[in-house]
Structures are given as structure tokens and as C-alpha cells.
C-alpha positions in Angstrom: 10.3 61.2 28.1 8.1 63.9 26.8 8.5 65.2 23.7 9.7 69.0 23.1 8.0 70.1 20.2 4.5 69.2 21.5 5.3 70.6 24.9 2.6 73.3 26.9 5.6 76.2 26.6 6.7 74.9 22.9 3.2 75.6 21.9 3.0 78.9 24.1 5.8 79.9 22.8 5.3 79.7 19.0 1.5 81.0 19.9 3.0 83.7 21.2 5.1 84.0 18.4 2.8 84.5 15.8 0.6 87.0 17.7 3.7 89.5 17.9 4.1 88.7 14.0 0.7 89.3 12.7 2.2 89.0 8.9 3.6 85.6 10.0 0.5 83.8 11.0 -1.4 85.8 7.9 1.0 84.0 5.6 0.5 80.7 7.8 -2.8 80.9 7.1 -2.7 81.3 3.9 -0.5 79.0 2.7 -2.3 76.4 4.7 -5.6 77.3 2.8 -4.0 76.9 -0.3 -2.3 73.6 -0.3 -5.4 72.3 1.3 -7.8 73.2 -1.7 -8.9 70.0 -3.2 -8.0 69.9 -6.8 -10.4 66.3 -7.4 -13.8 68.4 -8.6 -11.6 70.3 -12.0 -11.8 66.9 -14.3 -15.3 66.6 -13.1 -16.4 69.8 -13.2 -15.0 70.8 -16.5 -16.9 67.5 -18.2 -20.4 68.6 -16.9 -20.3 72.1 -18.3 -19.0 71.0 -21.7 -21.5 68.2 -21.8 -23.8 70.9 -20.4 -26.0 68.3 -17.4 -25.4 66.7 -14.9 -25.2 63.0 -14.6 -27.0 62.2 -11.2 -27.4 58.6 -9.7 -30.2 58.0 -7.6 -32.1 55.5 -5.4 -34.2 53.7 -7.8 -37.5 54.3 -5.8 -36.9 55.5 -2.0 -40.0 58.3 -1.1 -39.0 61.4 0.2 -35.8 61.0 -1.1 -35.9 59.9 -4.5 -39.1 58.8 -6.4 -40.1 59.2 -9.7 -44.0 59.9 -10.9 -45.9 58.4 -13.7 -44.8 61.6 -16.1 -41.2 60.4 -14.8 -40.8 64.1 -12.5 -37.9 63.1 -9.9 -38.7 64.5 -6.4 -36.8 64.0 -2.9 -34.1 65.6 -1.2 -31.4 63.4 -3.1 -33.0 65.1 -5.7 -33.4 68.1 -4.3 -29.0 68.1 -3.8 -29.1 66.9 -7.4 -30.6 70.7 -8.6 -28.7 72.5 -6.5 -25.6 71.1 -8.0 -27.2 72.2 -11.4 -28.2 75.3 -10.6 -25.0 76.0 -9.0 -22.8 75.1 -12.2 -24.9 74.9 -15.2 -26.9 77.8 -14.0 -30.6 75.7 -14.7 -31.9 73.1 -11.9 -33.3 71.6 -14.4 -30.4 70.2 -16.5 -30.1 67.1 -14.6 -29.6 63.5 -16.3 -31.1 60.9 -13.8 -29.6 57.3 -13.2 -31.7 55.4 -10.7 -29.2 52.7 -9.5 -29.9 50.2 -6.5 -27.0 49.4 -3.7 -24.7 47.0 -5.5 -25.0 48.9 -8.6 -24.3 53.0 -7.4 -20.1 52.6 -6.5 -19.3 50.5 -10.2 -21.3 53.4 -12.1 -19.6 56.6 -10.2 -16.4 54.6 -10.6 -16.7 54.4 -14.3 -17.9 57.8 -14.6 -21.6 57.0 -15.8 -22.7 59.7 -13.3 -21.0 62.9 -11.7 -22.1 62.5 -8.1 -24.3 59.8 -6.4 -26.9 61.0 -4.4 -29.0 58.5 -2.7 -28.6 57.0 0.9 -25.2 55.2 1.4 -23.5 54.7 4.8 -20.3 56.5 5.1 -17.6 54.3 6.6 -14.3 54.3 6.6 -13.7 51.4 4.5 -15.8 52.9 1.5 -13.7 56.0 2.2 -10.1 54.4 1.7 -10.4 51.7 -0.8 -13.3 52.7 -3.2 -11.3 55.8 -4.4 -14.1 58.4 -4.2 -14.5 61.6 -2.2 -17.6 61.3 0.2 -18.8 65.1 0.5 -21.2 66.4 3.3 -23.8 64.4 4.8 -27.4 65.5 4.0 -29.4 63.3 6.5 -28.3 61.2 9.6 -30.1 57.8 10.1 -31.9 57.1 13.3 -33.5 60.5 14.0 -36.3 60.8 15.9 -39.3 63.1 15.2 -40.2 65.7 17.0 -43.2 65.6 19.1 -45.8 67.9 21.1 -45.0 67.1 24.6 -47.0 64.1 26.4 -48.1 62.5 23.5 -47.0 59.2 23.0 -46.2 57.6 19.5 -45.7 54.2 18.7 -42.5 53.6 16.4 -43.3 52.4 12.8 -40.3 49.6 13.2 -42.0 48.1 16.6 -45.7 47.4 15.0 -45.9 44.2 16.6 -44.1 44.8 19.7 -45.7 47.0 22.4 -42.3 49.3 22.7 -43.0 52.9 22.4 -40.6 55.3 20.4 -41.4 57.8 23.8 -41.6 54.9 26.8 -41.6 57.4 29.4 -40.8 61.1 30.9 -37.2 59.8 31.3 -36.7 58.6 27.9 -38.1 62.0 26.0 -35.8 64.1 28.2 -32.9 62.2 27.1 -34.1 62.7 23.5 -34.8 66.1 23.5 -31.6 66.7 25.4 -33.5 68.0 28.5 
């Protein structure tokens, strides 16, 4: 028994509906924007521009990422996010407090507020998600890419030095990476 309400001519019918009532679906729209603004970033948010920085947690040493040199200048695209968020609401990339924390200590420090966001590499699952009680935002770089290459050279992968397996085997196996 099929259920009426998520019918074909249910769902024809209400699109139909809503495009002879223009104001209807506006106000549809809108309503479903507004209840589905998240209200989690206003505690958060009002802290770091009364304290006037933001508290960043970072991979303790991970290059290209986050590394510190010897003057103690933070570079790496988890750092790189870490200004942005600065800029954006302190107005000054600069005003950034940095934590370097490894992986069993970067969810006990965001949970106790001792940083505003963590930015360093941590896997996204849905466990993390559900019973850790923190908001993952938007990922900033996917795990197993493969570089990009000038066509018929071959590269050996840095994770096979002792093993003869190529990153780019054969004509086959770069078509199916490049999507060809």
C-alpha cells in the first residue's frame, strides 16, 4: 500500500500549487530559511569579540598545514582558515591565539572551550558528529587526492617507496583518475 502524501500526483499537485501561488511558496521559503539558521556560533561569536582573538587549535607540527618557524610564525592552510576567521570577525588576520594540540588532545580542549574552532586534520565521521557535541563545519581538504600530472609521465607514490607500484600504473589507470 502506497502512501498518499508521498505520491507522484500528491507531489504534482502541491508543486503545482505553489507555482499558481507565488506568495505561498515565497513565504515557504522563507520561513524554511529562517528556522533553519543555526543559532550555535552567537555564544561563541560574542566571546571572541569581547575577548578581541581568536583562540585557534592546531596540529602541533604537520607542514603545509600547520607548522610553526623558529621566530614562532604559524603558516599552513589550517592556518590559513584560522586568519580568515579573524579577519572576518575581528577585522585583523592577525589576532589569532594559537594552541598546537595533537589527536587525543584537540576534542577535550574545544569541548572545554580553551579554543573557538579547531583547525587541523580530523576525519569527519558520523560518530564524532553525534556524540562529541560539536558542529563539524566545511571540509577544507579531502584525504587521498592525487596530484596532478603532465601526461605520460610516470611518478612513483611516496607511500609505495619500497614496493615497485606506481601512483600512474598504466594508460587505463590515469584515465580513470583524471575522469577521462
Amino acid at each position: 500500500m502506497q502512501n498518499e502524501f508521498f505520491s507522484e500526483e500528491h507531489t504534482m499537485q502541491t508543486v503545482h500549487s505553489l507555482i499558481q501561488r507565488p506568495w505561498l511558496a515565497a513565504s515557504l521559503l522563507a520561513a524554511m530559511t529562517t528556522l533553519s539558521l543555526p543559532a550555535m556560533a552567537g555564544k561563541t561569536l560574542d566571546t571572541i569579540k569581547t575577548r578581541g582573538s581568536l583562540n585557534c587549535g592546531v596540529n602541533t607540527s604537520l607542514p603545509g598545514f600547520s607548522a610553526a618557524d623558529s621566530q614562532g610564525n604559524w603558516s599552513g592552510l589550517d592556518v590559513d582558515v584560522c586568519k580568515a576567521v579573524a579577519a572576518t570577525v575581528l577585522n585583523d588576520a592577525s589576532k589569532v591565539k594559537w594552541t598546537p594540540l595533537n589527536a587525543s588532545q584537540r576534542f577535550a580542549v574545544l569541548q572545554a572551550g580553551e579554543i573557538d574552532i579547531l583547525s587541523r586534520n580530523t576525519t569527519w565521521t558520523l560518530n564524532r558528529d553525534a556524540s562529541l557535541g560539536l558542529h563539524f563545519t566545511g571540509t577544507t581538504y579531502y584525504d587521498g587526492q592525487e596530484p596532478q600530472r603532465r601526461h605520460g609521465l610516470r611518478a612513483i607514490g611516496h607511500h609505495h617507496r619500497k614496493e615497485p607500484e606506481r601512483l600512474f600504473q598504466n594508460e587505463q589507470l590515469e584515465h580513470q583518475t583524471r575522469g577521462v
